[in-house]
PDB file of N, CA, C and O in Angstrom:
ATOM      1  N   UNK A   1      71.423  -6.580  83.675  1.00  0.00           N
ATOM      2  CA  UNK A   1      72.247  -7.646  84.200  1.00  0.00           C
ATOM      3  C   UNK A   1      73.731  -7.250  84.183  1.00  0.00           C
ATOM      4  O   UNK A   1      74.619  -7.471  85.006  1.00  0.00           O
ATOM      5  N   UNK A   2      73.746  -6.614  83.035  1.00  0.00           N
ATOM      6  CA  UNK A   2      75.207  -5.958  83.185  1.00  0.00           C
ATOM      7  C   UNK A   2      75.728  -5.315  84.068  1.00  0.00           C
ATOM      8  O   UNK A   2      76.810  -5.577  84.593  1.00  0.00           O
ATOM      9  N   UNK A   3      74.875  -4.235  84.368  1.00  0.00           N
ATOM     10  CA  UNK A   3      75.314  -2.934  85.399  1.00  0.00           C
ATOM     11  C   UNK A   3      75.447  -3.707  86.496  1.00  0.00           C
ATOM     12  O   UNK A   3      76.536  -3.444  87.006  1.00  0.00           O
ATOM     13  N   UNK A   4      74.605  -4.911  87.385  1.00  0.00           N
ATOM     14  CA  UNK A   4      74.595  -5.473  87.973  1.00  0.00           C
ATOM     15  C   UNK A   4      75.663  -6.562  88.120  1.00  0.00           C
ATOM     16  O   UNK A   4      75.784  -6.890  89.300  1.00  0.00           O
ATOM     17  N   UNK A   5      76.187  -6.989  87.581  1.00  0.00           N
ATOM     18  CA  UNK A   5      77.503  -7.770  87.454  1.00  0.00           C
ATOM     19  C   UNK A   5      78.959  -6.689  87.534  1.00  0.00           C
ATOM     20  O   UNK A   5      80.048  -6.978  88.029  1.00  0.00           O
ATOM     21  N   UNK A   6      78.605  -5.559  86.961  1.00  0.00           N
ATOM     22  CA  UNK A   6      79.547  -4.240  86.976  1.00  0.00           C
ATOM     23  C   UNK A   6      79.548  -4.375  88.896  1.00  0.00           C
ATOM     24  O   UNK A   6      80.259  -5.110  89.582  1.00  0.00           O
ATOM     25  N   UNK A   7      78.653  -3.538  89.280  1.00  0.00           N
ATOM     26  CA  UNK A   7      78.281  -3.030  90.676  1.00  0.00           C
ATOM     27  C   UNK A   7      78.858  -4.391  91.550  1.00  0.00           C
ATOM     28  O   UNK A   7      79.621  -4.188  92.495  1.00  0.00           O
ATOM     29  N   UNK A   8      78.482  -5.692  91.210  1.00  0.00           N
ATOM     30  CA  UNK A   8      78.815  -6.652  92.179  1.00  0.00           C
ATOM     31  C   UNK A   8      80.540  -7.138  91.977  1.00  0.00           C
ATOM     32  O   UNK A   8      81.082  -7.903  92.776  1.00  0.00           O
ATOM     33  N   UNK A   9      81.126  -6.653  90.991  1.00  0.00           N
ATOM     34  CA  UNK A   9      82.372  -6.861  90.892  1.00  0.00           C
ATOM     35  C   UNK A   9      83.377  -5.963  91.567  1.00  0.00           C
ATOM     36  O   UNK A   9      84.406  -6.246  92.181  1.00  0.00           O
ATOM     37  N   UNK A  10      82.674  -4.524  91.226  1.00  0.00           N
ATOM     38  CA  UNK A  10      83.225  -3.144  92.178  1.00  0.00           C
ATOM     39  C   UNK A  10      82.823  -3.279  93.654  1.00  0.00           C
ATOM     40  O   UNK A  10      83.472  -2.538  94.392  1.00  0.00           O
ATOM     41  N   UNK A  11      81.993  -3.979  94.203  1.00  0.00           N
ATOM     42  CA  UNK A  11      82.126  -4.484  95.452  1.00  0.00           C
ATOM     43  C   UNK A  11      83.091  -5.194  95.946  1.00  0.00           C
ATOM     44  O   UNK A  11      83.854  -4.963  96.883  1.00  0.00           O
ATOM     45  N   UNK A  12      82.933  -6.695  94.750  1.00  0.00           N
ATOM     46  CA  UNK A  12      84.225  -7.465  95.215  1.00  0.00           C
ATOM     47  C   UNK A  12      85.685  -6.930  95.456  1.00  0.00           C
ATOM     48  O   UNK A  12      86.490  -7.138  96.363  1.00  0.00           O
ATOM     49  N   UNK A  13      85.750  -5.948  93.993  1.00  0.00           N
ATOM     50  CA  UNK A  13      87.682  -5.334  94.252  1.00  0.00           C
ATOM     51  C   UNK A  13      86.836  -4.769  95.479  1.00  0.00           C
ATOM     52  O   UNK A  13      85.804  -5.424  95.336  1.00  0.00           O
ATOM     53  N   UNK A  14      86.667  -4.119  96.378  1.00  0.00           N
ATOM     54  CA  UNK A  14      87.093  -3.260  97.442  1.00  0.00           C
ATOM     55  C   UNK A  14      87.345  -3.923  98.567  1.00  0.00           C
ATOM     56  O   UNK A  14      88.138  -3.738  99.490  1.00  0.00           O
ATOM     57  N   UNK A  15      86.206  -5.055  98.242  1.00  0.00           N
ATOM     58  CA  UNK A  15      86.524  -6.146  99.655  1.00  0.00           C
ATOM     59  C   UNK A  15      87.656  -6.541  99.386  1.00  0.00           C
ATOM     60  O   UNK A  15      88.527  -6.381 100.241  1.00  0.00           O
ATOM     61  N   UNK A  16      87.982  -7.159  98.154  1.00  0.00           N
ATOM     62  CA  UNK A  16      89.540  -8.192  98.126  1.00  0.00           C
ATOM     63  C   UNK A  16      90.784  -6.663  98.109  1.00  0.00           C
ATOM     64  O   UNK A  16      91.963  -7.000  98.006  1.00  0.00           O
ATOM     65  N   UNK A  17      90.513  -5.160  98.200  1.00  0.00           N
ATOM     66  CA  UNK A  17      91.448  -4.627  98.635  1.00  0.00           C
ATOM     67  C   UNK A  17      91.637  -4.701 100.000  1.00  0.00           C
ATOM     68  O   UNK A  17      92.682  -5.181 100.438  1.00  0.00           O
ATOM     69  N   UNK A  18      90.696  -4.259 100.796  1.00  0.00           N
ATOM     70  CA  UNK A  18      90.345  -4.331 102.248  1.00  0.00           C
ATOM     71  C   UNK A  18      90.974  -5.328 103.091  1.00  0.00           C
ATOM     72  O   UNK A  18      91.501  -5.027 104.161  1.00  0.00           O
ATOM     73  N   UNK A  19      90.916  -6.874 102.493  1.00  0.00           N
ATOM     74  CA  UNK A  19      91.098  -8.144 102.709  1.00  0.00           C
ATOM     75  C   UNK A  19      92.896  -8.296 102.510  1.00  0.00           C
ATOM     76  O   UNK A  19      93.571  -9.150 103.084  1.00  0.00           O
ATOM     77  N   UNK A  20      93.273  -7.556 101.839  1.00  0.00           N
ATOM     78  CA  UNK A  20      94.569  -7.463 101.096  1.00  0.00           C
ATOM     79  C   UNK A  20      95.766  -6.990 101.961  1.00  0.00           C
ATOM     80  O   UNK A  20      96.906  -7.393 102.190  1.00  0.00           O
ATOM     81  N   UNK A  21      94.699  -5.575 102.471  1.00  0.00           N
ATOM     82  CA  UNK A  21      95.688  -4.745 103.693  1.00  0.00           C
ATOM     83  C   UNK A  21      95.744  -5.324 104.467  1.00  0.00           C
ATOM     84  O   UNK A  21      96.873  -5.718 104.758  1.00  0.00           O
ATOM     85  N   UNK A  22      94.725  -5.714 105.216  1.00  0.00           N
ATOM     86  CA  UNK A  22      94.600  -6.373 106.184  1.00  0.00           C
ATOM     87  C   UNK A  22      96.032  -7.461 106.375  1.00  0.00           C
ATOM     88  O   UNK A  22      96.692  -7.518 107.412  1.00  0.00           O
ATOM     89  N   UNK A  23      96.251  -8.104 105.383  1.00  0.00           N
ATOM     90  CA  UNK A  23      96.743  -9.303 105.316  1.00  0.00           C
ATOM     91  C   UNK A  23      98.160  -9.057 104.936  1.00  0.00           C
ATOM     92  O   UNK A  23      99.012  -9.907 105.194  1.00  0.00           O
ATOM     93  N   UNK A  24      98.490  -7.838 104.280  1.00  0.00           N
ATOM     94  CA  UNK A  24      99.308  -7.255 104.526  1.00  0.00           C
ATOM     95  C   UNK A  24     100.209  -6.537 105.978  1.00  0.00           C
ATOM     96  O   UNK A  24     101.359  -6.487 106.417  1.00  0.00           O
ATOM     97  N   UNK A  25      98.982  -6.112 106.288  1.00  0.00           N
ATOM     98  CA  UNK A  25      99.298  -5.928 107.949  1.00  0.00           C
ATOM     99  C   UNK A  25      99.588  -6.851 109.144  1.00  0.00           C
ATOM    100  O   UNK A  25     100.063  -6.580 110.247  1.00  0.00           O
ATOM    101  N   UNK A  26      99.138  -8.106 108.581  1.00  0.00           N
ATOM    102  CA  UNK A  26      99.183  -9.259 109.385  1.00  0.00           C
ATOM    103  C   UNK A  26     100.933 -10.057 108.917  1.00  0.00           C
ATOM    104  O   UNK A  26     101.665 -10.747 109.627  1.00  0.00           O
ATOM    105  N   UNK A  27     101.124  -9.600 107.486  1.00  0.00           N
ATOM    106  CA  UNK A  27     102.358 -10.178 107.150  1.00  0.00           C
ATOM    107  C   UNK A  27     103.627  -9.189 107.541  1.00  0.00           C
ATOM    108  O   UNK A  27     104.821  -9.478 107.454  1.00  0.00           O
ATOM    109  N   UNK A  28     103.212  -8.299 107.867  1.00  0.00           N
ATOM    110  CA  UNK A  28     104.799  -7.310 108.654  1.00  0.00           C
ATOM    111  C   UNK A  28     104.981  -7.316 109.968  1.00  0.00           C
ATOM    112  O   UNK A  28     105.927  -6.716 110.479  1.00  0.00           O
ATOM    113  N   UNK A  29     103.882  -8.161 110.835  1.00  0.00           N
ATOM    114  CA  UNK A  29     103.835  -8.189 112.270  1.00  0.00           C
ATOM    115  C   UNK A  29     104.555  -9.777 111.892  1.00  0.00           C
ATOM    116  O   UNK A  29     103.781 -10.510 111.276  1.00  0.00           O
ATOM    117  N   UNK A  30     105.684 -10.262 112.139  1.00  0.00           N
ATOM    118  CA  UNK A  30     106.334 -11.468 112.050  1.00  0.00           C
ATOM    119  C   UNK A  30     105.768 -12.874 112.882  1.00  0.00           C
ATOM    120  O   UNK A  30     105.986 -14.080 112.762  1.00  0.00           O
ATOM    121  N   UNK A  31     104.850 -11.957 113.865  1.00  0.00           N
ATOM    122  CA  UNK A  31     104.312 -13.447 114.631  1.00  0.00           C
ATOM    123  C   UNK A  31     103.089 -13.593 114.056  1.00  0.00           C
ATOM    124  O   UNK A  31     102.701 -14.750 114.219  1.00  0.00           O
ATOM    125  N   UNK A  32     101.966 -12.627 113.184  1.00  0.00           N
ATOM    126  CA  UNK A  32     100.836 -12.891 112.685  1.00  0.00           C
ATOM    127  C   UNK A  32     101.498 -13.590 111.220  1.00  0.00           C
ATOM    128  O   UNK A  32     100.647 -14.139 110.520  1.00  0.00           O
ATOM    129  N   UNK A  33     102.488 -13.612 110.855  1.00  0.00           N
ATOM    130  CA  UNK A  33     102.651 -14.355 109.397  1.00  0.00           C
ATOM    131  C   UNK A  33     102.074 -15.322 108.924  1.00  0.00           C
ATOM    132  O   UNK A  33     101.945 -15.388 107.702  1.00  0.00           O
ATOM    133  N   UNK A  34     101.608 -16.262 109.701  1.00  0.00           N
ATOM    134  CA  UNK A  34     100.882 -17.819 109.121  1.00  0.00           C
ATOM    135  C   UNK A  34      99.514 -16.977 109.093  1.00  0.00           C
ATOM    136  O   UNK A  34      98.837 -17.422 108.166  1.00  0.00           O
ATOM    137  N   UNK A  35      98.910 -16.030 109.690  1.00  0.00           N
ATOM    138  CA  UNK A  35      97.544 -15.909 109.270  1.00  0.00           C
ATOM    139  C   UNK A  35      97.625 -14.481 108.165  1.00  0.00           C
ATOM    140  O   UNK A  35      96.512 -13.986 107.983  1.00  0.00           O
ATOM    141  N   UNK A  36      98.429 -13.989 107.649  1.00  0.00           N
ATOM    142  CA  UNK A  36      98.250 -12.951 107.073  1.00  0.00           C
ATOM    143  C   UNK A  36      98.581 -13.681 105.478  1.00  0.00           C
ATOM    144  O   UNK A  36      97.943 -13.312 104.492  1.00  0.00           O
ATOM    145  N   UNK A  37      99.674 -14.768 105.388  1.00  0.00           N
ATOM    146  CA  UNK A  37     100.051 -15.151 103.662  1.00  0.00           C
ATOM    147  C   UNK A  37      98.545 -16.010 103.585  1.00  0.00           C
ATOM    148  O   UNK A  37      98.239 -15.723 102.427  1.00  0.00           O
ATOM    149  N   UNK A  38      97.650 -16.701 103.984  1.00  0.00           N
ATOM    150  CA  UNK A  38      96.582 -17.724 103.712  1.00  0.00           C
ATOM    151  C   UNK A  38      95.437 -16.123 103.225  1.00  0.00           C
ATOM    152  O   UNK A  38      94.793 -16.075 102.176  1.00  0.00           O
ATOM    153  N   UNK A  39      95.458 -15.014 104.269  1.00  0.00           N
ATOM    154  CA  UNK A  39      94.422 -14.467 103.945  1.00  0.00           C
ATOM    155  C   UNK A  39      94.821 -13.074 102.195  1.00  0.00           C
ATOM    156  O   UNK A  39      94.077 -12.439 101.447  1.00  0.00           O
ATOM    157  N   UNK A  40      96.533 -13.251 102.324  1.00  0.00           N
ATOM    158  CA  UNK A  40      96.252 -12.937 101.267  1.00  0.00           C
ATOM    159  C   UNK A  40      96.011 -13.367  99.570  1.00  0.00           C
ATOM    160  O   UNK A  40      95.614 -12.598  98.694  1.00  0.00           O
ATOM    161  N   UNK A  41      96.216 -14.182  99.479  1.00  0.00           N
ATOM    162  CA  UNK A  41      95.462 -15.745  98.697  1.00  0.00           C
ATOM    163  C   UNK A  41      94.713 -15.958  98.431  1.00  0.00           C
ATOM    164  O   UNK A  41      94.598 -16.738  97.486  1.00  0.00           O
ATOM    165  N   UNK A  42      93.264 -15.238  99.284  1.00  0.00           N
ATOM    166  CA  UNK A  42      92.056 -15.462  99.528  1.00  0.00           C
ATOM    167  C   UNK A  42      91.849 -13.971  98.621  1.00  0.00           C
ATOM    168  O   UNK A  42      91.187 -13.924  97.584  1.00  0.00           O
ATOM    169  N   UNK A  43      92.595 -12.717  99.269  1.00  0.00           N
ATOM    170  CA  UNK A  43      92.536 -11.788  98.535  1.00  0.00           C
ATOM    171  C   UNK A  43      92.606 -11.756  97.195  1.00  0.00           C
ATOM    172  O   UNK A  43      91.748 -11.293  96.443  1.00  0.00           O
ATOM    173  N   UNK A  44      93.941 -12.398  96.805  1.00  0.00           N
ATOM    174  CA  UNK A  44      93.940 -12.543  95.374  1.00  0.00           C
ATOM    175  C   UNK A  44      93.111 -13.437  94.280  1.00  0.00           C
ATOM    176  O   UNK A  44      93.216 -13.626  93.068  1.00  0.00           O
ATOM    177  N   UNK A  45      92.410 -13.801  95.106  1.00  0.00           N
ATOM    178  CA  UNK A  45      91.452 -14.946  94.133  1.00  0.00           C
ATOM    179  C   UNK A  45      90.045 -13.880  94.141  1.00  0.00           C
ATOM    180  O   UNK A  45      89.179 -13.645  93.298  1.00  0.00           O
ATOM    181  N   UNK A  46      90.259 -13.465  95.299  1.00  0.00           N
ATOM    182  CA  UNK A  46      88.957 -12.225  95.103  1.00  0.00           C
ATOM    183  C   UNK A  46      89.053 -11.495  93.673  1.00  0.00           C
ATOM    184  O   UNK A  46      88.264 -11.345  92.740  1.00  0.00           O
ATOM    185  N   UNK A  47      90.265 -11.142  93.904  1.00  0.00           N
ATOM    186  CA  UNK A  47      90.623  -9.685  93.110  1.00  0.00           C
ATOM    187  C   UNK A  47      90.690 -10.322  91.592  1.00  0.00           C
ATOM    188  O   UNK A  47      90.725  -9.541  90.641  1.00  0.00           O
ATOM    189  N   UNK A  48      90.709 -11.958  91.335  1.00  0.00           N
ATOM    190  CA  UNK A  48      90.457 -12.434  89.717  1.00  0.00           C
ATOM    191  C   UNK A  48      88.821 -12.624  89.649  1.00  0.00           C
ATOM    192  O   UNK A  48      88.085 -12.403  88.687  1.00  0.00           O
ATOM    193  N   UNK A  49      88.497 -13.076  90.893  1.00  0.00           N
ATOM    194  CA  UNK A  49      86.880 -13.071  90.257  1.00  0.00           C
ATOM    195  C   UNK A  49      86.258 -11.597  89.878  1.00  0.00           C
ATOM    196  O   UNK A  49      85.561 -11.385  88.886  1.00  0.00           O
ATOM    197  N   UNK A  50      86.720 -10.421  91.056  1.00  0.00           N
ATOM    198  CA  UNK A  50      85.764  -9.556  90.867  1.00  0.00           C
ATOM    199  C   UNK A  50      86.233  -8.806  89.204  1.00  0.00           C
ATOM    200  O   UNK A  50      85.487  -8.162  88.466  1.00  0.00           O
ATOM    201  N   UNK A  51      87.983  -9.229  88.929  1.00  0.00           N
ATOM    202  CA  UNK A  51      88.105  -9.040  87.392  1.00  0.00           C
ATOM    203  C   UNK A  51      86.666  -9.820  86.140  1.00  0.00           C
ATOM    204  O   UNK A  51      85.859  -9.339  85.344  1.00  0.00           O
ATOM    205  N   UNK A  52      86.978 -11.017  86.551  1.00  0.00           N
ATOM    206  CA  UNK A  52      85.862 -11.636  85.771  1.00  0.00           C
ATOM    207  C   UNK A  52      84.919 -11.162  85.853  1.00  0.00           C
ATOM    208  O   UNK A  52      84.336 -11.042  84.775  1.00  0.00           O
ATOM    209  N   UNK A  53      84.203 -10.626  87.074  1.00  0.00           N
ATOM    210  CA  UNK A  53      82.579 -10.011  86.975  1.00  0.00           C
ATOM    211  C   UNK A  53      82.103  -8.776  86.033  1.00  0.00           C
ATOM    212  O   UNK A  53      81.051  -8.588  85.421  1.00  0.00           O
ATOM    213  N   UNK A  54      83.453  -7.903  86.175  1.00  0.00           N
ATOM    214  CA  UNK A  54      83.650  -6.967  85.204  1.00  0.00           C
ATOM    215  C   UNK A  54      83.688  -6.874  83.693  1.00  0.00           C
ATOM    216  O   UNK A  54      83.021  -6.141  82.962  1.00  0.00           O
ATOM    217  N   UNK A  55      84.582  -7.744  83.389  1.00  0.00           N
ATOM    218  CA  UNK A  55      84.705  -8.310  82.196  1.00  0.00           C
ATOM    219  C   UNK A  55      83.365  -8.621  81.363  1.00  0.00           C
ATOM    220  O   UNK A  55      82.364  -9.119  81.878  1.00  0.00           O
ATOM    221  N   UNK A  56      83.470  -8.277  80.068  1.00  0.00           N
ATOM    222  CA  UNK A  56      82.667  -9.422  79.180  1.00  0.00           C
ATOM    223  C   UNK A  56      82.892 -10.867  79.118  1.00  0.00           C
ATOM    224  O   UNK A  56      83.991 -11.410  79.228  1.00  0.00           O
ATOM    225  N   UNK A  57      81.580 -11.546  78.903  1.00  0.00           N
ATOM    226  CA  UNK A  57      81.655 -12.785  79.362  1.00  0.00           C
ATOM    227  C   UNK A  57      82.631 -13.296  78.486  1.00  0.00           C
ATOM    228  O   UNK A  57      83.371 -14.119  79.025  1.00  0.00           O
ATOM    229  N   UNK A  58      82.904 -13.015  77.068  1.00  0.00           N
ATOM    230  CA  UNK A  58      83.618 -13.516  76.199  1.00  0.00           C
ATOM    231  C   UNK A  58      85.077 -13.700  76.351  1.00  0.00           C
ATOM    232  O   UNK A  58      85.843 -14.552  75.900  1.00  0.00           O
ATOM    233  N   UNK A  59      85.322 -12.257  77.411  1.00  0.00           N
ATOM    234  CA  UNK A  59      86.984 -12.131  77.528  1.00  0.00           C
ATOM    235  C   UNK A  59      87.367 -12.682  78.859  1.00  0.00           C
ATOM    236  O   UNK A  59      88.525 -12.887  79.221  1.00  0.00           O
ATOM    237  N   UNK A  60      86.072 -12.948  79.692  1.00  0.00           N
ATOM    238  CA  UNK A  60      86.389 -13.695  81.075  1.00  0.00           C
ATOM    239  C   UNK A  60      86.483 -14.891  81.398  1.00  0.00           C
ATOM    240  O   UNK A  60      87.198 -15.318  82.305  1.00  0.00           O
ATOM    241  N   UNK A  61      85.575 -15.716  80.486  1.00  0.00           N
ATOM    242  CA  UNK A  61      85.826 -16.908  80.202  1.00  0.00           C
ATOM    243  C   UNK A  61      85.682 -17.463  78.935  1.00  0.00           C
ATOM    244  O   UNK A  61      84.650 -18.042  78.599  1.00  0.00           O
ATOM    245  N   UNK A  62      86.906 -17.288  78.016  1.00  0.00           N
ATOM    246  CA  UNK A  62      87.352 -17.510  76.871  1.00  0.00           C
ATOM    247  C   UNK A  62      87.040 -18.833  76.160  1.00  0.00           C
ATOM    248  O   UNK A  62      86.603 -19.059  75.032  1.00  0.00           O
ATOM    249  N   UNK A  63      87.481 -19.811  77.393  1.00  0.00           N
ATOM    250  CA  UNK A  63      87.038 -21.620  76.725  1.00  0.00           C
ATOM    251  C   UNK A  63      85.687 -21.820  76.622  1.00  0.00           C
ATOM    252  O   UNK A  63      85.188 -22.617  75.827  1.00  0.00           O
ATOM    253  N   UNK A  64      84.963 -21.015  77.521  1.00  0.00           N
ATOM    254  CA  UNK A  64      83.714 -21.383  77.499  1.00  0.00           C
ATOM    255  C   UNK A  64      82.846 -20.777  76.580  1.00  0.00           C
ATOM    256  O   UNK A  64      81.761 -21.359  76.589  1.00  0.00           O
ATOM    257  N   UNK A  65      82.885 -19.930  75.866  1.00  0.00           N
ATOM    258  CA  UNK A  65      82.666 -19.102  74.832  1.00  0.00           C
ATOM    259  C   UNK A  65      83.307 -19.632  73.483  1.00  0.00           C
ATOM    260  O   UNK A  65      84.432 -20.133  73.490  1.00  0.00           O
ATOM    261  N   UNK A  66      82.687 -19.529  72.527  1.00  0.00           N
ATOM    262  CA  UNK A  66      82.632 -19.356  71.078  1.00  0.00           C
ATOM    263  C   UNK A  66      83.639 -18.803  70.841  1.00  0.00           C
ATOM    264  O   UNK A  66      83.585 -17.578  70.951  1.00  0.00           O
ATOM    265  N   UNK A  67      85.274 -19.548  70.330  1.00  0.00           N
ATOM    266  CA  UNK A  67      86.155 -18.978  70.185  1.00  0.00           C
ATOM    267  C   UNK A  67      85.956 -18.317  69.162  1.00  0.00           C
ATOM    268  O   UNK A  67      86.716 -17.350  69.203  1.00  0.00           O
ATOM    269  N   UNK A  68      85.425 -18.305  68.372  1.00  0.00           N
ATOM    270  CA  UNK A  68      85.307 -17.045  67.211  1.00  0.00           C
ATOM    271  C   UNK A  68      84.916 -15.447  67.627  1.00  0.00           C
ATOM    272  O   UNK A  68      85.189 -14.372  67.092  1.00  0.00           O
ATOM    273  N   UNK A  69      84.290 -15.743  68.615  1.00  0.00           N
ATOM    274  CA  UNK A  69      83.964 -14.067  69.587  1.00  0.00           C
ATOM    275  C   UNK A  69      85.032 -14.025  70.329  1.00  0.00           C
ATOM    276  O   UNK A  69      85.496 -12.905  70.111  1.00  0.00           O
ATOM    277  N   UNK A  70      85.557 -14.443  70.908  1.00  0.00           N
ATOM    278  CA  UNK A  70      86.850 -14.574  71.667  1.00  0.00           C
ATOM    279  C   UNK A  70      87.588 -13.880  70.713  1.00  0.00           C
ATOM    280  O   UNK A  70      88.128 -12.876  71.176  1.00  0.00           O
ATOM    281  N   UNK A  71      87.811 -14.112  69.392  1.00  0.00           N
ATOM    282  CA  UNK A  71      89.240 -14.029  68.961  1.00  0.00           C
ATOM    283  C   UNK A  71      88.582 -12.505  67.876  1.00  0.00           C
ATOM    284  O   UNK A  71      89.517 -11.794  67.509  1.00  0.00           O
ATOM    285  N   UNK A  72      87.353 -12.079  67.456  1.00  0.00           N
ATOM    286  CA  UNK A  72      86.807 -10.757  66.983  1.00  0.00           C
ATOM    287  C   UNK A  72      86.870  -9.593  67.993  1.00  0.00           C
ATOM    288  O   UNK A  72      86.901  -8.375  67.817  1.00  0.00           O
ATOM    289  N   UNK A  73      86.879 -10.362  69.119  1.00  0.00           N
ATOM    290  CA  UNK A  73      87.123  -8.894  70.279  1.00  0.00           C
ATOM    291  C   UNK A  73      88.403  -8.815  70.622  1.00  0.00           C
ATOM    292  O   UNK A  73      88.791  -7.738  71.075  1.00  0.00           O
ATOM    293  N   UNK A  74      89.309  -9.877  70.496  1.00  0.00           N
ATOM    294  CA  UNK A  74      90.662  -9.371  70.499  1.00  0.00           C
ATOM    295  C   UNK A  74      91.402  -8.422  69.220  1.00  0.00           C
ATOM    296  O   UNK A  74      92.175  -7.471  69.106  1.00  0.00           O
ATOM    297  N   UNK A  75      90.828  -9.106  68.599  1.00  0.00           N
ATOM    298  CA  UNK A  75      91.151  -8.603  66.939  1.00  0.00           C
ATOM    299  C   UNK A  75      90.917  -7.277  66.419  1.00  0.00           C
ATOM    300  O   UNK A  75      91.489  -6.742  65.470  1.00  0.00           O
ATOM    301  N   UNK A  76      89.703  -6.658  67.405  1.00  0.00           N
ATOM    302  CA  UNK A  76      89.242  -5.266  67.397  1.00  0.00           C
ATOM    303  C   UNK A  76      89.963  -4.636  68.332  1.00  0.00           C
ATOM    304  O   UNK A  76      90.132  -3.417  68.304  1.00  0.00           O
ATOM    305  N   UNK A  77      90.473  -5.446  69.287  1.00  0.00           N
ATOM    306  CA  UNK A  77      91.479  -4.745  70.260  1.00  0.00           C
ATOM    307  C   UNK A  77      92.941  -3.946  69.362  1.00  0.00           C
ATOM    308  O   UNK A  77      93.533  -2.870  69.279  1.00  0.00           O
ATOM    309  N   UNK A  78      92.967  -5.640  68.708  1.00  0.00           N
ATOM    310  CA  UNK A  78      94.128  -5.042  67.962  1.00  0.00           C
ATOM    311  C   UNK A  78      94.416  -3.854  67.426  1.00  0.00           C
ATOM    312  O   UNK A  78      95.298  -3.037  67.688  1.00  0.00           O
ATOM    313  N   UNK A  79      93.086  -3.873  66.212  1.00  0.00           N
ATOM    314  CA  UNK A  79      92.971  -2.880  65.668  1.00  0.00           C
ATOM    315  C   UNK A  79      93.172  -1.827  65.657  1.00  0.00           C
ATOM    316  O   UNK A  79      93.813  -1.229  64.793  1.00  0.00           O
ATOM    317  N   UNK A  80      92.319  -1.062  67.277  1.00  0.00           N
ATOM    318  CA  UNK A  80      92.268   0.057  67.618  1.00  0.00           C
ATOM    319  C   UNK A  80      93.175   0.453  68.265  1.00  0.00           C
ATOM    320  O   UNK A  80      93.192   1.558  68.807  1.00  0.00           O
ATOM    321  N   UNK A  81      94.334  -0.624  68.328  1.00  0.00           N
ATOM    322  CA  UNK A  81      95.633  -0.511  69.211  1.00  0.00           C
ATOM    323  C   UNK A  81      96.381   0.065  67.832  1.00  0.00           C
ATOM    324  O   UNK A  81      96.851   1.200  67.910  1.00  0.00           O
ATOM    325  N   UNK A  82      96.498  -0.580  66.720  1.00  0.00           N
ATOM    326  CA  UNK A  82      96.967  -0.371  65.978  1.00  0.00           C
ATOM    327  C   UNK A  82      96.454   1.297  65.153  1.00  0.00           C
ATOM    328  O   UNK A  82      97.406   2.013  64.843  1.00  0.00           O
ATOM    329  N   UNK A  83      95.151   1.796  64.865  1.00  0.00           N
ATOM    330  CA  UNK A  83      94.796   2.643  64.337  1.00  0.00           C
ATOM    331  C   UNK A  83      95.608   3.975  65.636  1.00  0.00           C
ATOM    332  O   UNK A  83      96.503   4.645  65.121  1.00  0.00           O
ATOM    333  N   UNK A  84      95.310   4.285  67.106  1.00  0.00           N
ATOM    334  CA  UNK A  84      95.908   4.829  67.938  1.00  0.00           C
ATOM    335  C   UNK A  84      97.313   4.703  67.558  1.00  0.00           C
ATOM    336  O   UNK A  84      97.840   5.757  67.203  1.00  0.00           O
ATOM    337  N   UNK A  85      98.006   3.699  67.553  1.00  0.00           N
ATOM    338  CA  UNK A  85      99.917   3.675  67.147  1.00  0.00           C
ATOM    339  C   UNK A  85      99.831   4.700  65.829  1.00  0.00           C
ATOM    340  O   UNK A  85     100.152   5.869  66.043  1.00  0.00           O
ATOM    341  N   UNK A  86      99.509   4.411  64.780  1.00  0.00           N
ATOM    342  CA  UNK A  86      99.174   5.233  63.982  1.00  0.00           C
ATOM    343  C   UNK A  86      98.937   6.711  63.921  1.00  0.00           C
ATOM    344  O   UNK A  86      99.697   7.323  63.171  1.00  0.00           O
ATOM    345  N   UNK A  87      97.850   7.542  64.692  1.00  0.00           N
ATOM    346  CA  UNK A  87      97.287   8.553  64.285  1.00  0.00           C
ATOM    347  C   UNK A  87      98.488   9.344  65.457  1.00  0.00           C
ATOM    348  O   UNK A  87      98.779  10.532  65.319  1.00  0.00           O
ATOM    349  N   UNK A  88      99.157   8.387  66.702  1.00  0.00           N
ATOM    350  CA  UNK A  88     100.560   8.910  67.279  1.00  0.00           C
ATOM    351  C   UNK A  88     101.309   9.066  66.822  1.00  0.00           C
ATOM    352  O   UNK A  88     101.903  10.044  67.276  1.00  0.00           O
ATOM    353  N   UNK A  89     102.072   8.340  65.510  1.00  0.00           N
ATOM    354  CA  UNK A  89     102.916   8.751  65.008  1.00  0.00           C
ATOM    355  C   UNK A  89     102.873   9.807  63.680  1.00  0.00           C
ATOM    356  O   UNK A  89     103.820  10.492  63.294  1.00  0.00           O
ATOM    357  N   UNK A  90     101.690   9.757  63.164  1.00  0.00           N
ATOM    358  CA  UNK A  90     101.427  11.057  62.215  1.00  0.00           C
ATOM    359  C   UNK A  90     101.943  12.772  62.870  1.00  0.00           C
ATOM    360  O   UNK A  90     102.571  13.766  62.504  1.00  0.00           O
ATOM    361  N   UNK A  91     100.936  12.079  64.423  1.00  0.00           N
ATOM    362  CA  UNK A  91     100.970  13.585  64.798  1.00  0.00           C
ATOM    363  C   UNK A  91     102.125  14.085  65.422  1.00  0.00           C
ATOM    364  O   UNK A  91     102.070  15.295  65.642  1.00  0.00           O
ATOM    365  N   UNK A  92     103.508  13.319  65.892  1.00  0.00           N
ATOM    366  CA  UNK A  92     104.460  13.519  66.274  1.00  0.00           C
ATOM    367  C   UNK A  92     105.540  13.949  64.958  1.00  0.00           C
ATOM    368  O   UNK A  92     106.548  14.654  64.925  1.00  0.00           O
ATOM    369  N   UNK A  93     104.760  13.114  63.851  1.00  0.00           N
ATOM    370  CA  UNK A  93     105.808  13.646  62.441  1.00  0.00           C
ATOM    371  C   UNK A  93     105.844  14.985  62.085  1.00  0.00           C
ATOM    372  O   UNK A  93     106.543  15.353  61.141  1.00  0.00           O
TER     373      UNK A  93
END
C-alpha cells in the first residue's frame, strides 16, 4: 500500500509540474492571464496533495493522527538533526 501511495504521488508531482508550466506559459502571454493564475492554483494544490501521498500518514495529516506519533517522529527528526550537527562539528575540529 505504501509503494502504491509512493508511485501515485510521483505521478501526481509530475502532473501538477506539467500543469504548472503550462500555466506558467499561459501567465507570460498577457492576454492568456485569467486562464493561466486559476490553472496555477490548481497546480499548487496538486503539488500539496501529491506531498501528502508521499508522506507518512502521521506527518501528512498530523490532527488526524495520534499526536503522540506525531510528536516521536518529529522528535527523532530532531535527534538525528542534532546527532549529524554534532559528528559535523567534531570532524571540522
Amino acid at each position: 500500500m505504501r509503494l502504491l501511495r509512493g508511485l501515485l504521488g510521483a505521478l501526481l508531482w509530475v502532473m501538477a509540474a506539467l500543469l504548472g508550466l503550462v500555466g506558467f506559459v499561459l501567465c507570460v502571454t498577457v492576454i492568456l492571464l485569467p486562464a493561466g493564475i486559476p490553472l496555477l492554483s490548481v497546480a499548487r494544490r496538486l503539488f500539496t496533495r501529491a506531498v501528502q501521498l508521499m508522506l507518512p500518514r502521521e506527518l501528512a495529516h498530523p490532527i488526524r493522527e495520534p499526536k503522540r506519533i506525531t510528536e516521536d517522529a518529529v522528535g527523532d527528526t530532531v535527534n538525528k538533526a542534532r546527532k549529524f550537527a554534532h559528528k559535523q562539528r567534531k570532524r571540522l575540529a
